[in-house]
OpenMM code with the backbone's topology and positions (N, CA, C; nanometers):
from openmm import Vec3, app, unit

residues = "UNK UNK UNK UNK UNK UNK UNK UNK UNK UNK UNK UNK UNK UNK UNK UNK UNK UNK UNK UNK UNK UNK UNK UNK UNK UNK UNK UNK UNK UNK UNK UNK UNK UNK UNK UNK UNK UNK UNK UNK UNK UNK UNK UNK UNK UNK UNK UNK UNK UNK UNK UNK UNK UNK UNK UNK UNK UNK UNK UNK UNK UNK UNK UNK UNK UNK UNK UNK UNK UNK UNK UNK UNK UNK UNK UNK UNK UNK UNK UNK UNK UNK UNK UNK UNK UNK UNK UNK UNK UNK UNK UNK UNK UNK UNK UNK UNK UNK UNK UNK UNK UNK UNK UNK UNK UNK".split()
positions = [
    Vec3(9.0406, 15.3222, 6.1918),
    Vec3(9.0492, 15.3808, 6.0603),
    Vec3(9.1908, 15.3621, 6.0084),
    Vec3(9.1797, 15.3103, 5.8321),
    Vec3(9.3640, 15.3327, 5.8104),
    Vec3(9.3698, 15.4081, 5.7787),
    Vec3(9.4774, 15.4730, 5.7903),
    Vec3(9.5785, 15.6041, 5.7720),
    Vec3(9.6796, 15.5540, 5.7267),
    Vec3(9.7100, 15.4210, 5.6840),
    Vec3(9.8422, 15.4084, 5.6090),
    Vec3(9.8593, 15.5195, 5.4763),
    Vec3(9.7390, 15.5565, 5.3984),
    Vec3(9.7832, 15.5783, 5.3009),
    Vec3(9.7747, 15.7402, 5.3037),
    Vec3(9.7947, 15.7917, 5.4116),
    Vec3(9.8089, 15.9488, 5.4763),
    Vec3(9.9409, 15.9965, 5.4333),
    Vec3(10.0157, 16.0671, 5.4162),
    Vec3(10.1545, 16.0995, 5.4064),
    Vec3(10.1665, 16.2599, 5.5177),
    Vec3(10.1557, 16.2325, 5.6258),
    Vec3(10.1714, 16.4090, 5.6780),
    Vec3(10.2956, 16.3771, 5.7653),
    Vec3(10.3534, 16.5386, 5.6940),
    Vec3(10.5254, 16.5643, 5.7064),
    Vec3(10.4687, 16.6860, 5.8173),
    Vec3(10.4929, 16.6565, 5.9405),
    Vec3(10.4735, 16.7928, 6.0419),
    Vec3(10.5547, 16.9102, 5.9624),
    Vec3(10.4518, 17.0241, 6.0183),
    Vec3(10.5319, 17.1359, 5.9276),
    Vec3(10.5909, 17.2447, 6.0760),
    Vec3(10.5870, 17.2125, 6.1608),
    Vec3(10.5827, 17.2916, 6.3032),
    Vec3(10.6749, 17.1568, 6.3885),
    Vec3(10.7046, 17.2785, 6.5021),
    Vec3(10.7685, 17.2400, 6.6114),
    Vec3(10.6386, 17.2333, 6.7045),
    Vec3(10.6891, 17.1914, 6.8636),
    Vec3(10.5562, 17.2121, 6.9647),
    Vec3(10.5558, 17.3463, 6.9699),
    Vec3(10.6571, 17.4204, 6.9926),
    Vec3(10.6317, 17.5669, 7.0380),
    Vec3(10.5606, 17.6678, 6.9326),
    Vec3(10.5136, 17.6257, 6.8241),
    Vec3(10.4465, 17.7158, 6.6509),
    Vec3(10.3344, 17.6266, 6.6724),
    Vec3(10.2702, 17.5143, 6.7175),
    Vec3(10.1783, 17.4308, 6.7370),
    Vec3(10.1056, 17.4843, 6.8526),
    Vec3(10.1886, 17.5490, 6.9592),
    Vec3(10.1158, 17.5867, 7.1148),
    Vec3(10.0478, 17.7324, 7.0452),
    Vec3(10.1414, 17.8239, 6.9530),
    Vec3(10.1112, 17.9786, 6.9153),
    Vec3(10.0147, 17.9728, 6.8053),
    Vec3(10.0066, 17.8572, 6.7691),
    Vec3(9.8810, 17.8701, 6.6006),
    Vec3(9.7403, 17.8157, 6.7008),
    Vec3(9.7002, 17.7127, 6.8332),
    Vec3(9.6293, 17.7136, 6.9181),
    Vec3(9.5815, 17.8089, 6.9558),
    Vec3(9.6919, 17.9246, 7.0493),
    Vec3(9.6607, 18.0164, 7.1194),
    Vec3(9.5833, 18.1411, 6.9670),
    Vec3(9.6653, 18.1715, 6.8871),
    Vec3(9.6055, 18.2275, 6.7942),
    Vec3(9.4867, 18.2062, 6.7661),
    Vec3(9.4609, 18.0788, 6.7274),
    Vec3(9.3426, 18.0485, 6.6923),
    Vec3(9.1914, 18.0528, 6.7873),
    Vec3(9.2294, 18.0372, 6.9037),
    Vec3(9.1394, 18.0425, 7.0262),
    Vec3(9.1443, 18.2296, 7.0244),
    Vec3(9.2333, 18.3024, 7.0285),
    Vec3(9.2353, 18.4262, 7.0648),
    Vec3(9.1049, 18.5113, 6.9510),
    Vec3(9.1942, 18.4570, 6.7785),
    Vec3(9.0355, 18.5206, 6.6817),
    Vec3(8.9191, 18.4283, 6.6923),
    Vec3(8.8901, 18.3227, 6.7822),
    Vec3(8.8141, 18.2327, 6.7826),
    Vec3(8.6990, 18.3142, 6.8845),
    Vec3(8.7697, 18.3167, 6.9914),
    Vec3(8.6911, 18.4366, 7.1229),
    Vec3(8.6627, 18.5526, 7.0222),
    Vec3(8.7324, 18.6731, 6.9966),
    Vec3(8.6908, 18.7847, 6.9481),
    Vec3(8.5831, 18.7929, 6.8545),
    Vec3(8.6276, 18.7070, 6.7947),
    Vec3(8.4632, 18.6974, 6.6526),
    Vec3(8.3798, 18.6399, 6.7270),
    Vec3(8.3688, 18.5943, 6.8457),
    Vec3(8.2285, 18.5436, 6.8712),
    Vec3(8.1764, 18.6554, 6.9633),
    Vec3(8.2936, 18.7540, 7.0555),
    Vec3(8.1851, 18.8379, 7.1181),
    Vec3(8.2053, 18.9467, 7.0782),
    Vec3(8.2917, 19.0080, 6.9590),
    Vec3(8.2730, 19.1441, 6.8510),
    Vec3(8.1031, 19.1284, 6.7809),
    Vec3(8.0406, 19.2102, 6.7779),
    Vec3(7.9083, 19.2320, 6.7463),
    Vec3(7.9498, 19.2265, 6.5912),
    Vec3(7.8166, 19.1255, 6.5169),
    Vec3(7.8283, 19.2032, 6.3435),
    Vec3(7.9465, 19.0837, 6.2864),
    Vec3(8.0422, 18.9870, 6.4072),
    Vec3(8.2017, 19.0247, 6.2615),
    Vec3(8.1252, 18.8434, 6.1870),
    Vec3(8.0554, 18.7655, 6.2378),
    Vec3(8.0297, 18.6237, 6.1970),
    Vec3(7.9815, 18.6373, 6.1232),
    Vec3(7.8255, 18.7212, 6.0713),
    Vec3(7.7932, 18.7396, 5.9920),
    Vec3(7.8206, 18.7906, 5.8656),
    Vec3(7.9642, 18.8130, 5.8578),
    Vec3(8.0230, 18.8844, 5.7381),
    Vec3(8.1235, 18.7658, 5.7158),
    Vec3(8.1212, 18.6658, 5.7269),
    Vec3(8.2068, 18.5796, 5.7200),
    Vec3(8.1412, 18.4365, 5.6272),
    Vec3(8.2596, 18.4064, 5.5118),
    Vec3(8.1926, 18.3431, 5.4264),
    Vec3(8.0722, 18.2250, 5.5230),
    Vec3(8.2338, 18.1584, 5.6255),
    Vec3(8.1738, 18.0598, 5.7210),
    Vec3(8.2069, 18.1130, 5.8107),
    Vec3(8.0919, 18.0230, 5.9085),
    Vec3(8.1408, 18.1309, 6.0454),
    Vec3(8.2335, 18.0428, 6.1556),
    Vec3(8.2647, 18.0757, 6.2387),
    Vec3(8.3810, 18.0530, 6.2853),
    Vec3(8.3443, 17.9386, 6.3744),
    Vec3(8.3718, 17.7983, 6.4136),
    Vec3(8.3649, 17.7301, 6.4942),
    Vec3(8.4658, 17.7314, 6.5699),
    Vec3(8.4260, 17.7128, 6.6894),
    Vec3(8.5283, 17.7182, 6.8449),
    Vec3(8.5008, 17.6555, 6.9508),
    Vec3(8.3696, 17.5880, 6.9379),
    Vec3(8.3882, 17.4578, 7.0735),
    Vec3(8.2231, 17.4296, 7.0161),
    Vec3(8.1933, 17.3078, 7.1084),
    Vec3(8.0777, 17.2975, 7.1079),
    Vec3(8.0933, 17.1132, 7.0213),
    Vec3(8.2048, 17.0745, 7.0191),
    Vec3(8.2098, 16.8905, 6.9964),
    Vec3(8.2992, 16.8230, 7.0542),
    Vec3(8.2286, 16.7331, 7.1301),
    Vec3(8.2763, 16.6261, 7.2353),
    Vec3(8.3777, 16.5447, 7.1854),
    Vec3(8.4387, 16.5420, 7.0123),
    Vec3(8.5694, 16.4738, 6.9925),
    Vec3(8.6242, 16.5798, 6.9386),
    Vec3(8.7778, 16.5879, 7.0021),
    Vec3(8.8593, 16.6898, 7.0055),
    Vec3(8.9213, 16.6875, 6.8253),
    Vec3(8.9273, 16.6040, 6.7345),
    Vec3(8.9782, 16.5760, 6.6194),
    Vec3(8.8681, 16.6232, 6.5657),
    Vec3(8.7256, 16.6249, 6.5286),
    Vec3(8.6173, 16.6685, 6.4770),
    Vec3(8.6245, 16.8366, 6.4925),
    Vec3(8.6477, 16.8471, 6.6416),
    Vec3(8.6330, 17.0028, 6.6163),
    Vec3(8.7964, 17.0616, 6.5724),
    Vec3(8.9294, 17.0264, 6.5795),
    Vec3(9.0252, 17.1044, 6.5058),
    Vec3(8.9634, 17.1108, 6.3636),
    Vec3(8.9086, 16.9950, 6.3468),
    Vec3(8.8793, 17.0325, 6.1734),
    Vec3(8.8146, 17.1358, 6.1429),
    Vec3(8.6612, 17.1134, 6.1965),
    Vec3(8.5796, 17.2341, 6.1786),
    Vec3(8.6493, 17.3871, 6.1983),
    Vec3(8.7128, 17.3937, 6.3110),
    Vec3(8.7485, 17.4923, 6.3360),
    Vec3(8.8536, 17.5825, 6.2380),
    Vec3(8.9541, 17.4394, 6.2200),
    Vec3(9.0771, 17.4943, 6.0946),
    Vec3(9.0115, 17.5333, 5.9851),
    Vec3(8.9097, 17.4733, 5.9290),
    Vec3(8.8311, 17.4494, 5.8335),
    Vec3(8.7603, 17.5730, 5.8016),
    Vec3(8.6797, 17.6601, 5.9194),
    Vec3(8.6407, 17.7685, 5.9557),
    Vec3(8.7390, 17.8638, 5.9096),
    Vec3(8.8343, 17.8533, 5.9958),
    Vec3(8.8593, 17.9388, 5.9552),
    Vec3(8.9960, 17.9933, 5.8332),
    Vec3(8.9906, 17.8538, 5.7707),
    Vec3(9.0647, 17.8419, 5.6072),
    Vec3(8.9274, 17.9086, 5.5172),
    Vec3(8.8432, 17.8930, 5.5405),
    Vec3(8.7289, 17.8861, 5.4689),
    Vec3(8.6956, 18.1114, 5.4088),
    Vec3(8.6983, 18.1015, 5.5399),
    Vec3(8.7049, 18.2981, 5.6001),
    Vec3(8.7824, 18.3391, 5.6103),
    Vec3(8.9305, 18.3130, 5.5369),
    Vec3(9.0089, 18.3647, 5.6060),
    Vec3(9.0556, 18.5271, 5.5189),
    Vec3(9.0077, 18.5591, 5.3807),
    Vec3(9.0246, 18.7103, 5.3257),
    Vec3(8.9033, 18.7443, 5.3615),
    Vec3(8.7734, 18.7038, 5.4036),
    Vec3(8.6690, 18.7898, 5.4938),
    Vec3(8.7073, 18.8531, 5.5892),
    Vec3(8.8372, 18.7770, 5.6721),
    Vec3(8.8534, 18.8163, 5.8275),
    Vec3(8.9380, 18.8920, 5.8173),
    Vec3(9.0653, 18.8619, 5.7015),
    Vec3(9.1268, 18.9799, 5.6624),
    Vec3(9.0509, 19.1355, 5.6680),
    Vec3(8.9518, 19.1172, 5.5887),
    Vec3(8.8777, 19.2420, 5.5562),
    Vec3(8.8327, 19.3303, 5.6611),
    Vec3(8.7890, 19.2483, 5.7421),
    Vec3(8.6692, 19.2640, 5.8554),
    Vec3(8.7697, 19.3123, 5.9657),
    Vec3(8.8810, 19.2419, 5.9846),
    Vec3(8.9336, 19.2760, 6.1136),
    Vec3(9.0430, 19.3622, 6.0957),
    Vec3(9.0239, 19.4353, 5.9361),
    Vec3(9.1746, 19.5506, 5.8869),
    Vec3(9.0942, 19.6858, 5.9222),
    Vec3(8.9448, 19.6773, 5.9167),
    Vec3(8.8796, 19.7665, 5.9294),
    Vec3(8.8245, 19.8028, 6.0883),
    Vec3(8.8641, 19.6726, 6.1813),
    Vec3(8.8583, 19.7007, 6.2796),
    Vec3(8.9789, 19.7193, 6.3961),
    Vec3(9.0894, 19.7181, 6.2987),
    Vec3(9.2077, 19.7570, 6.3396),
    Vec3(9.2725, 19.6766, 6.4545),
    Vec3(9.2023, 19.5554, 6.3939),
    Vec3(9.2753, 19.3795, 6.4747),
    Vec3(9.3398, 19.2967, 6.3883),
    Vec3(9.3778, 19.3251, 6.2583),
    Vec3(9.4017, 19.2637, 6.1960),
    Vec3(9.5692, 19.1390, 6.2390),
    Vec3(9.6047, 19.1942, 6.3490),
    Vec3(9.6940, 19.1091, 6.4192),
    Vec3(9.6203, 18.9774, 6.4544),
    Vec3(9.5208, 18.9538, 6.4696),
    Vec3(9.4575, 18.8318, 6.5337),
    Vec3(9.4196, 18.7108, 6.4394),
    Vec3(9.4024, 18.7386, 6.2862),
    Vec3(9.4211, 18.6956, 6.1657),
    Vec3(9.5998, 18.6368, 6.1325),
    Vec3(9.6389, 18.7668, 6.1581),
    Vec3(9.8234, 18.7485, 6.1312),
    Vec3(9.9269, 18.6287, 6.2381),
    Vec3(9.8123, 18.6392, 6.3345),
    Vec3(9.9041, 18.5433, 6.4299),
    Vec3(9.8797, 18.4046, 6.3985),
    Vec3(9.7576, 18.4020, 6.2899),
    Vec3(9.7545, 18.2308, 6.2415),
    Vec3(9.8337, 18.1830, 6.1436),
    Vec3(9.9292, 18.0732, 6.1740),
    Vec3(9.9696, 18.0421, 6.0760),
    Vec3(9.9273, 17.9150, 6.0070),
    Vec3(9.9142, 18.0541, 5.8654),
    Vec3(9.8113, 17.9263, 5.8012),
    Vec3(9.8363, 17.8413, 5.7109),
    Vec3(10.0197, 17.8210, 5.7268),
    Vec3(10.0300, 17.6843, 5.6467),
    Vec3(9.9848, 17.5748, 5.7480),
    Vec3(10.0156, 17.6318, 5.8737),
    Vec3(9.9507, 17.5259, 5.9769),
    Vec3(9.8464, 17.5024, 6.0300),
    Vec3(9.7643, 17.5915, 5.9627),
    Vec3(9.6107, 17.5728, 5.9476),
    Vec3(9.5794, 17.4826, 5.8647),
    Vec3(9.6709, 17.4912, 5.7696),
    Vec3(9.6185, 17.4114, 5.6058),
    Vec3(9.6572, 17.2934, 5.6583),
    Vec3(9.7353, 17.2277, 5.7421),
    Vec3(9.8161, 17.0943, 5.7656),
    Vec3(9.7476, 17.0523, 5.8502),
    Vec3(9.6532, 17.0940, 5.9401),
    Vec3(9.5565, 17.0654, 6.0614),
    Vec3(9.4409, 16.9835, 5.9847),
    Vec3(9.3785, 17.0714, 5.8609),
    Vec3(9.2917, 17.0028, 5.7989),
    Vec3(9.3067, 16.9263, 5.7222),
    Vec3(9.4274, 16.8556, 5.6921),
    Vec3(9.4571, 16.7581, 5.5993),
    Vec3(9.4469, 16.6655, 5.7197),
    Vec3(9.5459, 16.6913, 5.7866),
    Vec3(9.5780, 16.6054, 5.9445),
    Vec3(9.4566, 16.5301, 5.9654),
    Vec3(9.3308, 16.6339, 6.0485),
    Vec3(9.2531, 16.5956, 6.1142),
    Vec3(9.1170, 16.5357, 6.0401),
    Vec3(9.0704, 16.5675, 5.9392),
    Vec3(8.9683, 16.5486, 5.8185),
    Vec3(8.9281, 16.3659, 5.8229),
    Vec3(9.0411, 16.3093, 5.8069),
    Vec3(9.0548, 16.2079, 5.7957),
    Vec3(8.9860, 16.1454, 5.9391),
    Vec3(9.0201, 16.1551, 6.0526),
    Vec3(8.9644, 16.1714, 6.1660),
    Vec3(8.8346, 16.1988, 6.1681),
    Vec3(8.7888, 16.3247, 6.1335),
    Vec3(8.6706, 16.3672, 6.1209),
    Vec3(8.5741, 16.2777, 6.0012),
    Vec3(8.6153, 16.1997, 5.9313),
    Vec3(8.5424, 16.1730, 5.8285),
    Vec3(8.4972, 15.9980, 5.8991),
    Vec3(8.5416, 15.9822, 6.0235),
    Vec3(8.5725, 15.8435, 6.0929),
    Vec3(8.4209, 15.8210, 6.1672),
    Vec3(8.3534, 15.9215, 6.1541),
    Vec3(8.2546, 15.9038, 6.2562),
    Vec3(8.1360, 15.8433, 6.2264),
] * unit.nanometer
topology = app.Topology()
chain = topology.addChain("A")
for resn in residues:
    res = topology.addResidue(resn, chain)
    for name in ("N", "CA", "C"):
        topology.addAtom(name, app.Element.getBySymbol(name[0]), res)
């Protein structure tokens, strides 16, 4: 696939790249075994389940760019709202520009 005509300026170091992962896996687990929280969610949250690793950051970033003032909502009322806060989501937003392209390869 070309990607010449891509322009992505990393917005992270490795060590904000390892913590927006771990973040993301951490509300990735909780919404799937909190009872009730997927279904209140515009989209629901993808977290594994595709054999190319670039297909699923997308979905997943994608997920959860998509939900992300649902999860606000959902997880202020369940008094997790730290698990939302630990994503950072300009580097959410840069994952799916990133990876899309990738994902659109298949």
């Amino acid at each position: 696939m070309d990607l010449s005509g891509v322009h992505y300026s990393p917005c992270c170091t490795c060590s904000q790249a390892v913590k927006y992962e771990l973040a993301v896996a951490d509300l990735c687990r909780y919404v799937k075994q909190a009872t009730g929280i997927q279904e209140q969610l515009s989209k629901s949250l993808k977290h594994e389940g595709d054999t190319r690793p670039w297909t699923l950051m997308y979905r997943r970033a994608e997920s959860v760019e998509a939900s992300y003032e649902d999860l606000v909502t959902v997880l202020t009322a369940k008094n997790r709202l730290e698990l939302i806060a630990n994503v950072n989501r300009e580097l959410n937003k840069e994952m799916i520009e990133l990876t899309k392209y990738q994902d659109r390869g298949r």
